[in-house]
C-alpha positions in Angstrom: 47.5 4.2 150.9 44.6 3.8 153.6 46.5 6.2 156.2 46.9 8.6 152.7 43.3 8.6 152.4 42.3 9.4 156.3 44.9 11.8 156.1 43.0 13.7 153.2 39.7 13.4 155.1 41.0 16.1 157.8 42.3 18.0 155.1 39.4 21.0 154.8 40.4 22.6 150.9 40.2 18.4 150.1 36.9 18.2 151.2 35.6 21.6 150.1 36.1 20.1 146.7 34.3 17.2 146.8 31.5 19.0 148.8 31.3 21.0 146.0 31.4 18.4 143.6 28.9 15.8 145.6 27.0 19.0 145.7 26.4 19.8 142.7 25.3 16.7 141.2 23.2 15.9 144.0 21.3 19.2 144.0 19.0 18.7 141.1 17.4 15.4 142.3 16.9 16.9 146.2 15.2 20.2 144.5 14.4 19.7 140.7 13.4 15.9 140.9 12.2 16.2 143.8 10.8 18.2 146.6 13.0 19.2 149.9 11.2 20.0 152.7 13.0 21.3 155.9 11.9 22.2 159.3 14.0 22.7 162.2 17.2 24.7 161.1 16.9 27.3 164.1 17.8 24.8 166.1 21.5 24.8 164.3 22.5 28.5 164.7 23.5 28.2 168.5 24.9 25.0 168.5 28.7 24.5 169.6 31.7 23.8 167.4 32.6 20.8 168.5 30.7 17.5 170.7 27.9 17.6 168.1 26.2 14.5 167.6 23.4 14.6 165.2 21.3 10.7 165.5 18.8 9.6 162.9 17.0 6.9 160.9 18.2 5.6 157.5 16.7 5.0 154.4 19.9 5.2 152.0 23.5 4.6 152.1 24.3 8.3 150.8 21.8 10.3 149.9 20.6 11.1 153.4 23.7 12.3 154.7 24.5 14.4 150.9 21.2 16.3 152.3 22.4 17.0 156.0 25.4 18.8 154.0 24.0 20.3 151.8 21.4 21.5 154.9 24.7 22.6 156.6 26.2 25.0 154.1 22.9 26.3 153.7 22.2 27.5 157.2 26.4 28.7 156.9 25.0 31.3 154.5 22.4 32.2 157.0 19.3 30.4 155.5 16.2 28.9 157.5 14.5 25.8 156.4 15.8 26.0 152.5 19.0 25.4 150.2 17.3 28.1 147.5 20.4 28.6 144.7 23.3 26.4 145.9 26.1 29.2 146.1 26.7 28.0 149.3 28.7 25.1 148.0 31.2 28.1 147.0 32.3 27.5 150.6 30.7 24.6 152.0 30.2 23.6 155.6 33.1 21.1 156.3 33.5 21.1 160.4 31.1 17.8 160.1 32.0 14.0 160.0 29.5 10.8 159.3 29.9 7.4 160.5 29.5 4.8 157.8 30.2 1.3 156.9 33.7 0.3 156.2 32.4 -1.9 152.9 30.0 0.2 151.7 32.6 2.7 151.5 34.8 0.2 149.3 31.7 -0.2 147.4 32.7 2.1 144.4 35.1 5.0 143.3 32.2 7.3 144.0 31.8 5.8 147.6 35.3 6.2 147.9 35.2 9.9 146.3 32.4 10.6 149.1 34.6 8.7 151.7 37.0 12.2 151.7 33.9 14.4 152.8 34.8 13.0 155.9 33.6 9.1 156.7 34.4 7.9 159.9 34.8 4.2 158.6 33.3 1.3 161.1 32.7 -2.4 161.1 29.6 -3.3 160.5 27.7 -4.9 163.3 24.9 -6.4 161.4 26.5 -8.4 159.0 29.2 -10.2 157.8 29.2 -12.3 154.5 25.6 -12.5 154.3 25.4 -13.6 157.7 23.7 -11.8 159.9 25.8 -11.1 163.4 26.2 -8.8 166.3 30.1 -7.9 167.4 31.1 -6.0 170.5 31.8 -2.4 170.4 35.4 -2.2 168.3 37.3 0.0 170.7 39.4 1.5 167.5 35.9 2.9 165.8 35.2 4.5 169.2 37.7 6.3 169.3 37.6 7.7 165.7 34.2 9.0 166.4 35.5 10.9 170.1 38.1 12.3 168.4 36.1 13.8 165.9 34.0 14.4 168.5 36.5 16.8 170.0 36.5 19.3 167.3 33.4 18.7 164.8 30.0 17.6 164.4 29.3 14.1 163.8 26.1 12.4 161.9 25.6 9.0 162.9 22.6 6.4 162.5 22.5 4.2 165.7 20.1 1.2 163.8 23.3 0.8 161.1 20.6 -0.1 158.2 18.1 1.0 156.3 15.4 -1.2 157.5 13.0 1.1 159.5 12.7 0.3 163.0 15.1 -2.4 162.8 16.9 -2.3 166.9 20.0 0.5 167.9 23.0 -0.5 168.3 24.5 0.2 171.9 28.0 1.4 170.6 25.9 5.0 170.4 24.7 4.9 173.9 28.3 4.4 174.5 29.5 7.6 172.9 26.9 9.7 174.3 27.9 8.1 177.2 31.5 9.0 177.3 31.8 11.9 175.7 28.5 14.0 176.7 27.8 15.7 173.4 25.2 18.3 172.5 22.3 15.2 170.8 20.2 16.6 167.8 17.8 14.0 166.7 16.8 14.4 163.1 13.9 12.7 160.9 14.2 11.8 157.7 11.8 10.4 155.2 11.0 10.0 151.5 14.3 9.2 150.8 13.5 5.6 150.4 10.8 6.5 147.8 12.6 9.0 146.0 16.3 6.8 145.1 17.3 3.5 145.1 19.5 1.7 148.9 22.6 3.4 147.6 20.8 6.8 147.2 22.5 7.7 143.9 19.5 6.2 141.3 16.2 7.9 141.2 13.3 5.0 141.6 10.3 8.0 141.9 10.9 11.0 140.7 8.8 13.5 142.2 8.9 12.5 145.5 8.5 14.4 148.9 11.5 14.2 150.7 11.5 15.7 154.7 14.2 16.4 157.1 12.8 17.6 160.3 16.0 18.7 162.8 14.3 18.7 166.4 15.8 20.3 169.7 18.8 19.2 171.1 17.7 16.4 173.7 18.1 16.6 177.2 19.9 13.8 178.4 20.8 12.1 182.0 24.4 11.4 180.8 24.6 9.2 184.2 21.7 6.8 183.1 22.1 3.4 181.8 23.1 2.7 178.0 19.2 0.9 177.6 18.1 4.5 179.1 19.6 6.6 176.7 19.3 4.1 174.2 15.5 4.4 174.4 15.5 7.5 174.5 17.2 8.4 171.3 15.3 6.1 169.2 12.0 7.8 170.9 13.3 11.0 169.0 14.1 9.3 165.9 11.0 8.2 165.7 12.2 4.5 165.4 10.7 3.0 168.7 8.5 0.8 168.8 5.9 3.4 170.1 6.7 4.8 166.5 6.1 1.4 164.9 2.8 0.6 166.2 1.3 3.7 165.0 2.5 3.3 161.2 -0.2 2.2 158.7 1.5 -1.0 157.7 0.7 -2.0 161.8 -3.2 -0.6 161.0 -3.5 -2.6 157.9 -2.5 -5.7 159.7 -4.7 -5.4 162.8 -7.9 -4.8 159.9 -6.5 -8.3 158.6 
C-alpha cells in the first residue's frame, strides 16, 4: 500500500488534484481570515527546474508549506508578490516536493490526503515516543530528497520543529553539501498566530501572515557542514544573532 502511495506522489494529474483541492480550502483563511503578505517572488522567475532547495523556519506542520504552493502557482501565472483570485490552482505548480515527518504524516486522512502533494517522508530526529533524541543522518531519507533533487524543487525546514530558534539539524548541511543546489532562504511569520501547530484551525483570525523569499545564497559548497550550517540559519533568521535581538530577549534583560 505504502509503495502505492509514493508511487501516486510522482504522479503530476494526482497531485494537481489535491493542489487544487488543498487549495481551495486553504485560500480563504491565507486571504479572507487573514492577511498574506509577500515579498521576494522576483527572485523565483529565473530559478532552474531542478536542484532547488528552498530552507526556512517553522511555525506549523502544514500551513506554511499550503502557502509556499499556493505562492508557486501564483508566480506560474506570472504574478509578483500576490495570489489575487486563485485561478491559478486551475493548473497548479507541481514540479516541488517538501520534507516532512514520517508520523505527522500518519497523523490523519487529511495529512495523508496532503501526503500525495508530494511529502518526502523522514524520521524524525527530535523525538521519539516523547523522548527527546538525536539519530544519525538515515541514509534512505537522503536519498529521497537527492533524487527529488534531481528533477524538482524541494522545501525543507532544517530546525525539524516549530520551536523558533530551536538548533538545525546537520542532515541539511549534508544535502547542500552533496548535491550543490540553487539555496533560497525564505521567512515566514505569523503563521503561529494565525492557526493552531497543525496549521489547519484558526486560533486568531485576522492575523498578519509574511513570507519574505530572499536571494538565492551564495555558498562555498567545499566548506565544513558547521559553515554552511551557520550560514543558512543566518538567512532564516533563526541564529542566534536572530534570537538576541527578539523582544522576548529585551524583556528579559529589563527583568
Amino acid at each position: 500500500m505504502s509503495s502505492f502511495i509514493e508511487r501516486l506522489k510522482h504522479f503530476r494529474p494526482v497531485r494537481k488534484l489535491v493542489y487544487a483541492i488543498v487549495g481551495l480550502f486553504s485560500y480563504p483563511g491565507l486571504m479572507l481570515v487573514n492577511k498574506l503578505k509577500i515579498s521576494g517572488t522576483e527572485y523565483l522567475r529565473d530559478l532552474p527546474k531542478s536542484n532547488v532547495l528552498f530552507v526556512s523556519n517553522h511555525q506549523t506542520y502544514f500551513a506554511d508549506v499550503i502557502t509556499f504552493l499556493h505562492i508557486f502557482g501564483a508566480v506560474k501565472w506570472r504574478k509578483t508578490n500576490r495570489l489575487g483570485i486563485p485561478y491559478y490552482l486551475l493548473n497548479p505548480f507541481t514540479n516541488v516536493y517538501y520534507v516532512a515527518a514520517e508520523e505527522t504524516m500518519k497523523g490523519s486522512w487529511i495529512s495523508r490526503l496532503f501526503a500525495l502533494a508530494g511529502a518526502l517522508t523522514v524520521k524524525r530526529t527530535w523525538r521519539q515516543e516523547g523522548t527527546e533524541i538525536r539519530r544519525g543522518l538515515d541514509p534512505s531519507d537522503t536519498r529521497k530528497i537527492t533524487r527529488a533533487l534531481s528533477d524538482s524543487w524541494v522545501i525543507t525546514f532544517p530546525q525539524g520543529t516549530t520551536k523558533p530558534f530551536a538548533p538545525a539539524r546537520k542532515g541539511t548541511a549534508f544535502i547542500i553539501k552533496k548535491n550543490k543546489p540553487v539555496v533560497v532562504p525564505v521567512v515566514i511569520s505569523g503563521f503561529w498566530r494565525a492557526f493552531t501547530k497543525k496549521g489547519l484551525q484558526f486560533k486568531k483570525k485576522g492575523s498578519l501572515l509574511s513570507v519574505t523569499f530572499k536571494q538565492p545564497l551564495q555558498i562555498d559548497y567545499d566548506a565544513p557542514v558547521e559553515t554552511i550550517l551557520a550560514h543558512v540559519m543566518d538567512a532564516i533568521e533563526q541564529s542566534k544573532e536572530y534570537m538576541l535581538k527578539g523582544p522576548h530577549h529585551w524583556l528579559k534583560s529589563d527583568k
